[in-house]
C-alpha positions in Angstrom: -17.5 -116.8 80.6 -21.3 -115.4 81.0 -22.1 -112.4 79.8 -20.8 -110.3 82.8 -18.8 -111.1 86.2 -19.5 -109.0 89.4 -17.0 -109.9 92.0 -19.3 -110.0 95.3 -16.2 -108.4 97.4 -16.2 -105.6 95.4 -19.8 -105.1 94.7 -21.3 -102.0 96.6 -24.3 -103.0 95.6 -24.8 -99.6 94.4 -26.7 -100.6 90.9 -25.1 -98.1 89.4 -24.4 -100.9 86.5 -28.1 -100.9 86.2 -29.0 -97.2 86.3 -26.2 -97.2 83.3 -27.1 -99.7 81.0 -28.4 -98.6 77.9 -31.0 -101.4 77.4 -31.7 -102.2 80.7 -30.5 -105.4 80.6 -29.2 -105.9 84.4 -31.4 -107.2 87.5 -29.8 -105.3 90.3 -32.0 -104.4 93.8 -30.3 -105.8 97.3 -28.5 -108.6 95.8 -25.2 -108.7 93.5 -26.5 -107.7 89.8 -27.2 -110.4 87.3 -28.1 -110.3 83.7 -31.8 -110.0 82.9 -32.9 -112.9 81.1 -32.5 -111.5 77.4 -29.3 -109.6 78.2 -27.2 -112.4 76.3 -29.0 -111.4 72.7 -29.5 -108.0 73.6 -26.4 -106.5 74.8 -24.4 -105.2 72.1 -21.0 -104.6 74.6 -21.0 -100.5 75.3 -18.9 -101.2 78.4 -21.2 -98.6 80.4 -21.3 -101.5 83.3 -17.6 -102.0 83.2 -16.7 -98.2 82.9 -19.1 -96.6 85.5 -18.4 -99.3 88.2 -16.5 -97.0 91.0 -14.7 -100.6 93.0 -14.1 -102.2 89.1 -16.2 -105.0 90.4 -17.8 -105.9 86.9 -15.7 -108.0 84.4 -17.9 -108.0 80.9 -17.1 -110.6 78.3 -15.8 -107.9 76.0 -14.1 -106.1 78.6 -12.2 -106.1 81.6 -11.7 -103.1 84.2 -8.2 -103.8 84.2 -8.6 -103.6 79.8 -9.8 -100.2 80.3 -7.8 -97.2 81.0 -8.9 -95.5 83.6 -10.2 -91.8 84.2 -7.2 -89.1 85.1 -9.0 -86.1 86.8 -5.7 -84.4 86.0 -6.4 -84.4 82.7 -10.1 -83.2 82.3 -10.4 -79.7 81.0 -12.1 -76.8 82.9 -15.1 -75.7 81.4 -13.1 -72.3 80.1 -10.3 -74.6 78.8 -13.1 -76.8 76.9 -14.9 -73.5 75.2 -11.2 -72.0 74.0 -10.3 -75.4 72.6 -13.6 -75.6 70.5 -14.3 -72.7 69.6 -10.3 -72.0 68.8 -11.0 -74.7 66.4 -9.7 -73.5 62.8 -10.0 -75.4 59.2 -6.6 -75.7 58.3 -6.0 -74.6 54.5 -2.8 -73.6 54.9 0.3 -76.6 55.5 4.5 -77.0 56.4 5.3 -79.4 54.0 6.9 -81.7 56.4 4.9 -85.2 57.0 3.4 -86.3 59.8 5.1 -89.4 61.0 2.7 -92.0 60.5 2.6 -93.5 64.3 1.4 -90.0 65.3 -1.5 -90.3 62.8 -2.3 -94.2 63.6 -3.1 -92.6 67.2 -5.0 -89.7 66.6 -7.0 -92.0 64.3 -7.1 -94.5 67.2 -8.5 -91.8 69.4 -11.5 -90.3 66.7 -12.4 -94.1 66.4 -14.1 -93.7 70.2 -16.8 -91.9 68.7 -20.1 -93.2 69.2 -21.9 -95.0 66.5 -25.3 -96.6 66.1 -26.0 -99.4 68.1 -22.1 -99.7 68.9 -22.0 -101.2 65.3 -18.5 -99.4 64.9 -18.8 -99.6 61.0 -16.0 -97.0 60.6 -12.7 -98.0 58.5 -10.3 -95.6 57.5 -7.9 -95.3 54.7 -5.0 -92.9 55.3 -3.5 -91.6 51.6 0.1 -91.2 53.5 2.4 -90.4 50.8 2.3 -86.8 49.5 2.8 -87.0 46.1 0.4 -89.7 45.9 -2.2 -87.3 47.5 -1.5 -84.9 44.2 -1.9 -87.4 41.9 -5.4 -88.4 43.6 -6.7 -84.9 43.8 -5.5 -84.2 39.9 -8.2 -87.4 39.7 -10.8 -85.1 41.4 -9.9 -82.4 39.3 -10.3 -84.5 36.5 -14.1 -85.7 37.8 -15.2 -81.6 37.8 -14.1 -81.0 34.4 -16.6 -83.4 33.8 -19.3 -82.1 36.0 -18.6 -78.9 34.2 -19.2 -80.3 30.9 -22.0 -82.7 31.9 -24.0 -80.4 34.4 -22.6 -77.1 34.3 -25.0 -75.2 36.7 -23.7 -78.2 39.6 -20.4 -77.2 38.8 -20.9 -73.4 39.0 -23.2 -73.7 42.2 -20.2 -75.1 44.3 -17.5 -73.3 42.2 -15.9 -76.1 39.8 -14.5 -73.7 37.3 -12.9 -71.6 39.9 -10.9 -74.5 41.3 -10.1 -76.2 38.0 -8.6 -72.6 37.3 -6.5 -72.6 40.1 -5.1 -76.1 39.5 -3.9 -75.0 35.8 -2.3 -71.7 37.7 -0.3 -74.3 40.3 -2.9 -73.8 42.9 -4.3 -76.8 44.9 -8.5 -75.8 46.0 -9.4 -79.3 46.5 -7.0 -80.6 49.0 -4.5 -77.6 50.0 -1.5 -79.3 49.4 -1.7 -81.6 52.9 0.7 -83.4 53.0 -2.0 -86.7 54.0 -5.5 -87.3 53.3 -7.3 -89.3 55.1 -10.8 -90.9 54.1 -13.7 -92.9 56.1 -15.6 -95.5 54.2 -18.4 -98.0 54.9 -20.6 -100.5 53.8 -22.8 -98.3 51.6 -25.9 -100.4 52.4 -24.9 -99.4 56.7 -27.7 -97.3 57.7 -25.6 -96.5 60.7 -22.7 -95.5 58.4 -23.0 -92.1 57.8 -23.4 -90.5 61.3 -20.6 -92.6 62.3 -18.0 -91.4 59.9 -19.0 -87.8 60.2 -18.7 -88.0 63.9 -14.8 -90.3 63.7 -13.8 -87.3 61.5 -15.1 -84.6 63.5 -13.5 -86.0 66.2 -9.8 -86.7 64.3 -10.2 -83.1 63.7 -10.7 -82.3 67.4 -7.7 -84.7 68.2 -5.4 -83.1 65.6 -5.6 -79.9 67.0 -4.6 -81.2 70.2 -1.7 -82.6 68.9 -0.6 -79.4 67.8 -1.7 -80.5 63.5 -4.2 -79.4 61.5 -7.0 -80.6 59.6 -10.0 -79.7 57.2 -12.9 -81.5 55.3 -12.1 -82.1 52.0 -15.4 -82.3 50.5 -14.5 -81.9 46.5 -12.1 -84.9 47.4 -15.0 -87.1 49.5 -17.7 -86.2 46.6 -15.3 -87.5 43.6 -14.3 -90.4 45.8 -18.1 -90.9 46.1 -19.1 -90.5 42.3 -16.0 -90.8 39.5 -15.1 -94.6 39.0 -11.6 -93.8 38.3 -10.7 -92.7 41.2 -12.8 -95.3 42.9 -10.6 -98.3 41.2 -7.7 -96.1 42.3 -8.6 -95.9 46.2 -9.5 -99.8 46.0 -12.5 -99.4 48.6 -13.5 -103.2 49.8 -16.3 -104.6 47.4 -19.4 -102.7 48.8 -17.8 -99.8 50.2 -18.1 -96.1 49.8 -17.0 -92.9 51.3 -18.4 -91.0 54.0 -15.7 -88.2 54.2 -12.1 -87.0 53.8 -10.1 -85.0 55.7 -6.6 -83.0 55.0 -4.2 -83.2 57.8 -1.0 -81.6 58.4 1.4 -79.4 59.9 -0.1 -76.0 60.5 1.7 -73.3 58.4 0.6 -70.3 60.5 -1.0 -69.9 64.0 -4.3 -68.5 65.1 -4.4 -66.0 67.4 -8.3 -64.9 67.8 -11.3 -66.1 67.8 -13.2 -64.4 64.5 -17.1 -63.9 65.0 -19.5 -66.1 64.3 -23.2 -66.2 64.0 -25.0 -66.6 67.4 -26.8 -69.6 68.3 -30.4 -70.0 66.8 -32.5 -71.7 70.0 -36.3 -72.0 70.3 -37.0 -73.3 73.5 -40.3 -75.4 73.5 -42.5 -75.2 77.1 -46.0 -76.6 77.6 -46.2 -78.3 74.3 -45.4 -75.6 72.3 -42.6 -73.0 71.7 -42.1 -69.6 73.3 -41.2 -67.2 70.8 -40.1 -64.6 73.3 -37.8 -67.3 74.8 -35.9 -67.9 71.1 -31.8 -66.9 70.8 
């Protein structure tokens, strides 16, 4: 197969395919579209033709309309239902100690792995620490890694509160990872420039998606950093030969339910005009 297939009975010859494409790869005008001449190294496979085409007329070698589930108008959100949803958006710290079945969290997953990445590289993997007691005996690893740090560079520790949590942990308290029943970590080539973005933006939206499906979640960033930084806990996660982490996540059962929205900063906006910024115009 070419590149891309445009059935002529369905073409409109709308060039909406060509208005779309990210790198302007397809020759359109009065005629069925066609592939520019460099579109076979250059196209990386978004699926913008195949997914903006209103007749499904445009068959890309990656993709198929009939491959790609279609749009439900029923389903969008109104623009008051969007603003609730995110700004309703809590960190969960708090956990039921039930698990989540694991189907539930291979599609959540699923669905935070549509986030956009550089170049469509899609360099996100995910490892999902399922079992709960295996989570404590990780995150007694991490506490491990800051008594350490507060040995070895005690104003890093005290700066982001290592002594405090370490405390805790000796009381019975897990700071690190809450007690969730799951963690679940993104990880990359380290050498992927596109890497970092990517996984920031899969786990921002797997937090979205949790929510949604009535579970919680929350960065675990004293997990992520020790993942990142103590070898034993590296050789423990067994990582591919090159791979690091780019964030971890809790994710559970909510314990309690949020009923407000609690205040937060207002926006800071400078809006720029005329080559330079209007002060009087800043939020």
């Amino acid at each position: 197969m070419s590149l891309f297939v445009i059935e002529p009975s369905k073409c409109r010859k709308d060039n909406i395919c060509v208005a779309v494409c990210p790198l302007g790869i397809i020759e359109g005008g009065d005629s069925v579209p066609r592939p520019a001449t460099n579109a076979e190294e250059l196209c990386v496979g978004w699926g913008h033709c195949v997914a903006a085409c209103p007749t499904g007329a445009l068959s890309h070698r990656a993709m198929t309309p009939e491959q790609c589930a279609p749009i439900k108008p029923e389903l969008s959100l109104t623009a008051g239902q969007a603003e609730q949803f995110l700004l309703g958006r809590r960190s969960i710290r708090a956990y039921r100690g039930d698990p989540v079945d694991q189907a539930a969290l291979a599609r959540i997953i699923g669905t935070a792995s549509a986030g956009p990445s550089g170049h469509n590289t899609q360099p996100v993997e995910w490892l999902v620490i399922h079992n709960t007691s295996e989570v404590r005996r990780l995150t007694g690893m991490v506490i491990d890694w800051m008594r350490s740090m507060i040995r070895q560079r005690p104003d890093f520790a005290k700066a982001i509160l290592l002594e405090h949590v370490v405390s805790k942990w000796e009381q019975g308290i897990d700071a690190v990872c809450r007690s969730a029943p799951h963690v679940v970590l993104t990880h990359a080539h380290k050498d992927n420039m596109m890497a970092p973005a990517a996984c920031t933006i899969a786990l921002a939206h797997l937090e979205l998606a949790a929510q949604a499906n009535g579970l919680g979640a929350c960065w675990a960033g004293y997990f992520d950093v020790a993942a990142r930084y103590w070898p034993p806990l590296q050789k423990e996660l067994g990582l591919p030969e090159g791979h690091t982490s780019f964030g971890a996540m809790m994710v559970g059962y909510p314990k309690y339910k949020y009923y407000r929205i609690p205040l937060r900063r207002q926006a800071r906006i400078s809006w720029k005009y005329s080559g330079k910024k209007n002060p009087a115009l800043s939020s």
